[in-house]
TIDREN-227869 format. One line per 4 residues: their letters; for each residue y, z, x of N, C-alpha, C, O. Coordinates in Angstrom, 1 decimal. Layout:
BEGIN
A = Y Z X Y Z X Y Z X Y Z X | ...
// end
This chain:
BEGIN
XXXX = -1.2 0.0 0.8 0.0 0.0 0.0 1.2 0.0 0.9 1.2 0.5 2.0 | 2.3 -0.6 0.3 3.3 -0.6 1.2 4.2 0.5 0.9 4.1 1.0 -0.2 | 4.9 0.9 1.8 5.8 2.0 1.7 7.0 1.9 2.4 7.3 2.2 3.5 | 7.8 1.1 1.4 9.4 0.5 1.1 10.3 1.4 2.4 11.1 0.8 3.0
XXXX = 10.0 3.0 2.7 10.5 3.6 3.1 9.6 4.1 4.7 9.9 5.2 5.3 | 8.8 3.2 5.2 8.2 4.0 6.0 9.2 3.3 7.3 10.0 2.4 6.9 | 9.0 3.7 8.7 9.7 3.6 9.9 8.9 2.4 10.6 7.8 2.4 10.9 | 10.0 1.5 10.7 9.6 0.2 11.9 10.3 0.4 13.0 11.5 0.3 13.3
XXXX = 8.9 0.9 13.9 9.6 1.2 15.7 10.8 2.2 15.3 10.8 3.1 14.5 | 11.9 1.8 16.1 13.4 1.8 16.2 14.3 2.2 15.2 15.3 2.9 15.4 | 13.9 1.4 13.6 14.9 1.2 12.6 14.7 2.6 11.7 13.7 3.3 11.5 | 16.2 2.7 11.1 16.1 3.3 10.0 15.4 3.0 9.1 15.3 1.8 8.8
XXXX = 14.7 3.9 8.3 13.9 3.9 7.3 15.1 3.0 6.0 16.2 3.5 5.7 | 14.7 2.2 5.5 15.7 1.6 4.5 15.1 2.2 3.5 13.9 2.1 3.2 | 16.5 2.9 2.5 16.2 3.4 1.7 15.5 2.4 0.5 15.5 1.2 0.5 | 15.0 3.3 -0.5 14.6 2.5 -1.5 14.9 1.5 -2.5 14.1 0.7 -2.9
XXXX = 16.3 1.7 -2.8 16.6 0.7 -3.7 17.0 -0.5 -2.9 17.1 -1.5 -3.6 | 17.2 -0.7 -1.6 17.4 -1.6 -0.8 16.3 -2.3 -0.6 16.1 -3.5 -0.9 | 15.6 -1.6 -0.1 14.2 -2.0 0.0 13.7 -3.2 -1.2 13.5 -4.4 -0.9 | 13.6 -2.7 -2.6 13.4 -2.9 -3.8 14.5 -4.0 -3.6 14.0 -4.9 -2.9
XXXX = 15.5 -4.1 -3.9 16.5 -5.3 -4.6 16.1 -6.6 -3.5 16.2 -7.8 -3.8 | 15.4 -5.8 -1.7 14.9 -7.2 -0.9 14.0 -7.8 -1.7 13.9 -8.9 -2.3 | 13.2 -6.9 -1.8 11.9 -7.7 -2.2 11.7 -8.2 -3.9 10.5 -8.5 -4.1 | 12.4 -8.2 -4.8 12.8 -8.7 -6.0 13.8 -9.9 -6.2 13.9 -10.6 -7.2
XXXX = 14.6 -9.8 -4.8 15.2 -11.1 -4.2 14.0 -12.1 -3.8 13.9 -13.1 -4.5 | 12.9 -11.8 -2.4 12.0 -12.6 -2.3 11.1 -12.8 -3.0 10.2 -13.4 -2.4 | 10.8 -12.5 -4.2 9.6 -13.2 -5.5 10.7 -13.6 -6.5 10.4 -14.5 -7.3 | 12.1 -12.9 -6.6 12.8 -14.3 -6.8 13.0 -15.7 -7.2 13.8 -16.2 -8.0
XXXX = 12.1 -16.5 -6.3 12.1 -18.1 -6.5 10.6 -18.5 -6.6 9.7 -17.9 -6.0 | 10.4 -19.3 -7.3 9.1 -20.0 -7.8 8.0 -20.4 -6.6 6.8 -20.3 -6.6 | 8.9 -21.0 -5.6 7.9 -21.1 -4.7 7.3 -20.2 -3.9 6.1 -20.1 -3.8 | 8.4 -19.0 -3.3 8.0 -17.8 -2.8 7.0 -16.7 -3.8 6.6 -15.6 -3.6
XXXX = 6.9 -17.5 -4.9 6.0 -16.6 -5.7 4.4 -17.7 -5.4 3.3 -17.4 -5.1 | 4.9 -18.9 -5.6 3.3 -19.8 -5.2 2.8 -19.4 -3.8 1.7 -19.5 -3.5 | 4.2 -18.9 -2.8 3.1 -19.0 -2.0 2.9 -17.9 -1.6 2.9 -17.7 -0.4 | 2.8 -16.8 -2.2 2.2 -15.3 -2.3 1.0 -15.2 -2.9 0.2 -14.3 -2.5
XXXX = 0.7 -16.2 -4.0 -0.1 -16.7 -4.7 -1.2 -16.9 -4.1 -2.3 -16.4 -4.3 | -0.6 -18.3 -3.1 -1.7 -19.0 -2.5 -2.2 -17.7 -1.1 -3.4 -17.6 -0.9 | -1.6 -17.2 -0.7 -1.8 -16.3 0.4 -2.5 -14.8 -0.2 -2.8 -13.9 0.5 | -2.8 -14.8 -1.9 -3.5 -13.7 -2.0 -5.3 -14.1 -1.8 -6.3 -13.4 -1.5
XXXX = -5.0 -15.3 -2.2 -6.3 -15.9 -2.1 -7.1 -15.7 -0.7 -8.2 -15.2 -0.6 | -6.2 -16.1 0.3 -7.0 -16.0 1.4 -5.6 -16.8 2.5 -4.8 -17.8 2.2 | -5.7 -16.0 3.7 -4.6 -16.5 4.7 -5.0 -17.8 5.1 -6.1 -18.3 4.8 | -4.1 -18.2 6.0 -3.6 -19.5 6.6 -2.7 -19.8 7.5 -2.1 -19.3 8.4
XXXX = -2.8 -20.6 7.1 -1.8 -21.1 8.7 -0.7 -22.0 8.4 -0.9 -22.5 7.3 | 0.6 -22.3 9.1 1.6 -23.1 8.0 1.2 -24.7 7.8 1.2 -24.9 6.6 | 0.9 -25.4 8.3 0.2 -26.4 8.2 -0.5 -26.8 6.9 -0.1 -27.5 6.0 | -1.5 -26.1 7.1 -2.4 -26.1 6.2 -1.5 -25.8 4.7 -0.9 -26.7 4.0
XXXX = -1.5 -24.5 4.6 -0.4 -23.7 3.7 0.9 -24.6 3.0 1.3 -24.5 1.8 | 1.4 -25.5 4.0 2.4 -26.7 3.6 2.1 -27.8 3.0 2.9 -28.4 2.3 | 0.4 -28.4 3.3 -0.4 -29.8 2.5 -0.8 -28.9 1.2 -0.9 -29.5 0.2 | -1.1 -27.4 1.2 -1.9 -27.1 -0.3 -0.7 -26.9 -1.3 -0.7 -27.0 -2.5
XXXX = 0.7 -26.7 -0.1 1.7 -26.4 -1.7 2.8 -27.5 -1.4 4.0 -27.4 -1.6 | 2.4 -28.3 -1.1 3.4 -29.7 -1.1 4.7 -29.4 -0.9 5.6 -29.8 -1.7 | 4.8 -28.7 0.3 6.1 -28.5 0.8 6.1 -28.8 1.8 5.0 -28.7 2.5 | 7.7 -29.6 2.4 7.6 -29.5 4.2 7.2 -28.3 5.5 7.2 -27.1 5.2
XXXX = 7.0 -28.6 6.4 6.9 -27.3 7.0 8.1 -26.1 7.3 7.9 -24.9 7.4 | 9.7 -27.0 7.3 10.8 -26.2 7.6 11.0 -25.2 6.1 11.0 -24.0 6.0 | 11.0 -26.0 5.3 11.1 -25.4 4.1 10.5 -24.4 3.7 11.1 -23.5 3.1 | 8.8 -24.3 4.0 8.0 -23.3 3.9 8.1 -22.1 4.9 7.8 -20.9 4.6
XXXX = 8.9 -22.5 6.7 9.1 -21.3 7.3 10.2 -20.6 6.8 10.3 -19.4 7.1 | 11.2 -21.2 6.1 12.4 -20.2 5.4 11.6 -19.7 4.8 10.9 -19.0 5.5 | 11.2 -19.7 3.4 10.5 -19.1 2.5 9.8 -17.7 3.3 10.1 -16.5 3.2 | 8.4 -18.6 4.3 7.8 -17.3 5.0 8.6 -16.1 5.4 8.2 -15.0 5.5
XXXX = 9.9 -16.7 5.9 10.6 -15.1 6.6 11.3 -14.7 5.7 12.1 -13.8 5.9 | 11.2 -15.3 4.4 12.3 -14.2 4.0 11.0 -13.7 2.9 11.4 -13.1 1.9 | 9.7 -13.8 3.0 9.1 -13.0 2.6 8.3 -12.1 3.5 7.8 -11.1 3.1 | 8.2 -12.6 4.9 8.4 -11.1 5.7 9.3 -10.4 5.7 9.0 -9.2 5.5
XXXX = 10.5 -10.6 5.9 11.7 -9.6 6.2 11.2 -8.4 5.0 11.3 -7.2 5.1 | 10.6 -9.3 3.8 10.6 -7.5 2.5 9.1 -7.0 2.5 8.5 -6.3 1.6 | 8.6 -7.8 3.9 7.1 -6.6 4.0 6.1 -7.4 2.7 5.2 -6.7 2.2 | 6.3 -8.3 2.4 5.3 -9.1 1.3 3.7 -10.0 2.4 2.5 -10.2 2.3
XXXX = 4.7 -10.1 3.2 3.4 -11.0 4.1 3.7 -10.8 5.7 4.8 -10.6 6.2 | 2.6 -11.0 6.3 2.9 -10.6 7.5 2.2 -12.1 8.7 1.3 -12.8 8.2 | 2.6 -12.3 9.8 2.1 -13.4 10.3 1.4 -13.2 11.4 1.3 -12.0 11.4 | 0.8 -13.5 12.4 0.5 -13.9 13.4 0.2 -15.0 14.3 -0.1 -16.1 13.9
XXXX = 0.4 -14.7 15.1 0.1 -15.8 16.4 -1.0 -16.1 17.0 -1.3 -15.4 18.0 | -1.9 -17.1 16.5 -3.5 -17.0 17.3 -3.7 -18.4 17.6 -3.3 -19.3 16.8 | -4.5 -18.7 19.2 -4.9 -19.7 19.2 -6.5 -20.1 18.7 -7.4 -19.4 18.3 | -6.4 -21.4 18.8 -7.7 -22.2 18.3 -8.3 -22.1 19.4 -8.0 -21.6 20.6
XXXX = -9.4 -23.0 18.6 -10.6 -23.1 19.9 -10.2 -24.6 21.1 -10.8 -24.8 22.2 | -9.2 -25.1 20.4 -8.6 -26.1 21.5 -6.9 -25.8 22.5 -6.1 -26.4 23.2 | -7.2 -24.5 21.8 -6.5 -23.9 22.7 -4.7 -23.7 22.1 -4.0 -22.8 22.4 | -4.3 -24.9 21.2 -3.4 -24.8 20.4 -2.6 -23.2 19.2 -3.2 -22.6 18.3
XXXX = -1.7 -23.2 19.4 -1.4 -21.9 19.0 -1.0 -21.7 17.4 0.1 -22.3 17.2 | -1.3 -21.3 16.7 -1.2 -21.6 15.3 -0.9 -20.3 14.5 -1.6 -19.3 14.6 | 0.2 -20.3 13.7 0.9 -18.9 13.0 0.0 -19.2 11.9 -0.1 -20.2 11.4 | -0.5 -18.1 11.8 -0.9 -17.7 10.4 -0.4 -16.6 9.3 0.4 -15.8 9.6
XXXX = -0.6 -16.6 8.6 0.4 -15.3 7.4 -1.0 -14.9 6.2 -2.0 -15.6 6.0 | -0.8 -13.7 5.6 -1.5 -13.2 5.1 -0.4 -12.4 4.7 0.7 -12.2 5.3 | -1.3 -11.6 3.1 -0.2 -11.3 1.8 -0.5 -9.4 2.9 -1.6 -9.1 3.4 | 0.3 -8.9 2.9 1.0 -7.6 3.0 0.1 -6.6 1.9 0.1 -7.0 0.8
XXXX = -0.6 -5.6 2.2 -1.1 -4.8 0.9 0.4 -4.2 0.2 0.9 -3.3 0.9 | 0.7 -4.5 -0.7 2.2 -3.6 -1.5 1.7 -3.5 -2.9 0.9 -4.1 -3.7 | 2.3 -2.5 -2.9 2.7 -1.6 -4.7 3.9 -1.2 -5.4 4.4 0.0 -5.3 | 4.4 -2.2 -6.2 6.2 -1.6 -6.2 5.6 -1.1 -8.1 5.1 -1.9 -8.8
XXXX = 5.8 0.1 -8.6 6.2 0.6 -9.8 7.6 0.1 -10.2 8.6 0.3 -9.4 | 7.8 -0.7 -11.3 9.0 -1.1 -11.9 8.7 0.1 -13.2 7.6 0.3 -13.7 | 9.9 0.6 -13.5 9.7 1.6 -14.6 11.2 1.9 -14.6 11.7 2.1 -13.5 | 12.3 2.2 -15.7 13.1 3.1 -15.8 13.6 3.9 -14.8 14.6 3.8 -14.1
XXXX = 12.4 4.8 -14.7 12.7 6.3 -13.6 12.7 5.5 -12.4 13.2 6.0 -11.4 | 12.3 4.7 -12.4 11.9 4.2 -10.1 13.0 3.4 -10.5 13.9 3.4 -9.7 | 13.2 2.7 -11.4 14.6 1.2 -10.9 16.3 2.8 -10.9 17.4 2.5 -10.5 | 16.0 3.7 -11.4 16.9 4.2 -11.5 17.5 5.7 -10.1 18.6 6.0 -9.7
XXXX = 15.7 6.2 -9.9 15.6 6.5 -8.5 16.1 5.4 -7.3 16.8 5.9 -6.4 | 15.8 4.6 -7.3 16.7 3.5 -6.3 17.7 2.9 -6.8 17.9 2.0 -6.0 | 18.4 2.9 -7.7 19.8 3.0 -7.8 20.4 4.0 -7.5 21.5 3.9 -6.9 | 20.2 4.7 -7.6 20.9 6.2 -6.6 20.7 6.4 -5.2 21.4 7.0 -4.5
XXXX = 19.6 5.7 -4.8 19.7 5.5 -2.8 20.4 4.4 -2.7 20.5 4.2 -1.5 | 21.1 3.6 -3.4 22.0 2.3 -2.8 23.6 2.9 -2.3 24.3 3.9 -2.5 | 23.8 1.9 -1.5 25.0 2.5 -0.8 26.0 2.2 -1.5 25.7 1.3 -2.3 | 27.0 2.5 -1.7 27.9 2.4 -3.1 29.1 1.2 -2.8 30.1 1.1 -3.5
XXXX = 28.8 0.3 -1.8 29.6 -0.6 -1.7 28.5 -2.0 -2.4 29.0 -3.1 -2.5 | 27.2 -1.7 -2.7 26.0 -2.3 -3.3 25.9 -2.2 -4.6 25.2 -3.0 -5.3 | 26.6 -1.0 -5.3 26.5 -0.4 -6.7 27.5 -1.5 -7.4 27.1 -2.1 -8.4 | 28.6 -1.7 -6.8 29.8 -2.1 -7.3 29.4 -3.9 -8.2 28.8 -4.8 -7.7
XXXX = 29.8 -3.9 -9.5 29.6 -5.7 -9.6 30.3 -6.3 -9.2 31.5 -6.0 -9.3 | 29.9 -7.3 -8.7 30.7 -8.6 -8.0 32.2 -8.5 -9.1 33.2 -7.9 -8.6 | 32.3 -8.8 -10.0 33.7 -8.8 -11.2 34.4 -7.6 -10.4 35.5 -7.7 -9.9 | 33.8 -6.6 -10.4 34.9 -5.0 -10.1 35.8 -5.2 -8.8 37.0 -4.9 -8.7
XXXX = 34.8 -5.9 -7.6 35.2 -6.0 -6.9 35.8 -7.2 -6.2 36.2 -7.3 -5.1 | 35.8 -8.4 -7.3 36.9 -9.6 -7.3 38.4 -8.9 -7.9 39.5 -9.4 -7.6 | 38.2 -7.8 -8.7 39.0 -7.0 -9.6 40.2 -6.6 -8.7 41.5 -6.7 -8.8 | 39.3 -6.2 -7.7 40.1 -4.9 -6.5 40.6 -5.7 -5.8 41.7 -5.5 -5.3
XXXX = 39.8 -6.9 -5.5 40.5 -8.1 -3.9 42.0 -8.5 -5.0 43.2 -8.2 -4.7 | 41.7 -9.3 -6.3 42.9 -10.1 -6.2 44.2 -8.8 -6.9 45.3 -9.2 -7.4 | 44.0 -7.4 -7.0 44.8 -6.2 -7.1 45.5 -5.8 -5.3 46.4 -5.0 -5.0 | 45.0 -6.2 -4.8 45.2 -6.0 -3.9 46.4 -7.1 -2.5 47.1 -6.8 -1.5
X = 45.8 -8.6 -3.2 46.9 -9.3 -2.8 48.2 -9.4 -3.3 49.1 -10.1 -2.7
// end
């Protein structure tokens, strides 16, 4: 299971609603949901991964990192038997509870310049010029 809040190396533990708003950002878009899809099935490699979901390859490596960056999938670097080096990715084990109480517990860890709506704070810029 994933734990939104656990410590990578170095980094601050990112709080939860941050956490949460990444990774509801990256299942977000149709494709980044196909290819979570295709990667629950069984990993791969981008190649491969890019002929089963009829995408280019550049296109599918944006996708892939912006669904590593929220801990959804994770990649590696392994060579073949011809010696050629080939990234593979595989789906991340995660568990996000959507419920009231948790979308609301992570609205209260967001940093309050993240709380604000976009309108409030177009409000404040053109009050301000």
């Amino acid at each position: 299971m994933n734990d939104p809040t656990r410590d990578h190396g170095d980094e601050e533990p990112a709080p939860i609603g941050e956490q949460l708003l990444k990774v509801l950002a990256a299942l977000g878009h149709p494709q980044r949901m196909r290819i979570v899809a295709a990667l629950a099935e069984e990993r791969n490699y981008v190649s491969r991964l890019a002929r089963e979901i009829g995408m280019s390859r550049p296109l599918l490596h944006m996708h892939l990192q912006r669904l590593e960056a929220a801990g959804l999938i994770t990649g590696s670097l392994e060579l073949s038997e011809d010696g050629k080096a080939m990234r593979y990715f595989e789906v991340a084990p995660f568990l996000y509870e959507l419920t009231p109480r948790t979308v609301a517990a992570a609205a209260d860890s967001l940093r309050p310049q993240a709380l604000r709506p976009e309108s409030a704070a177009r409000r404040e810029e053109e009050e301000a010029q």
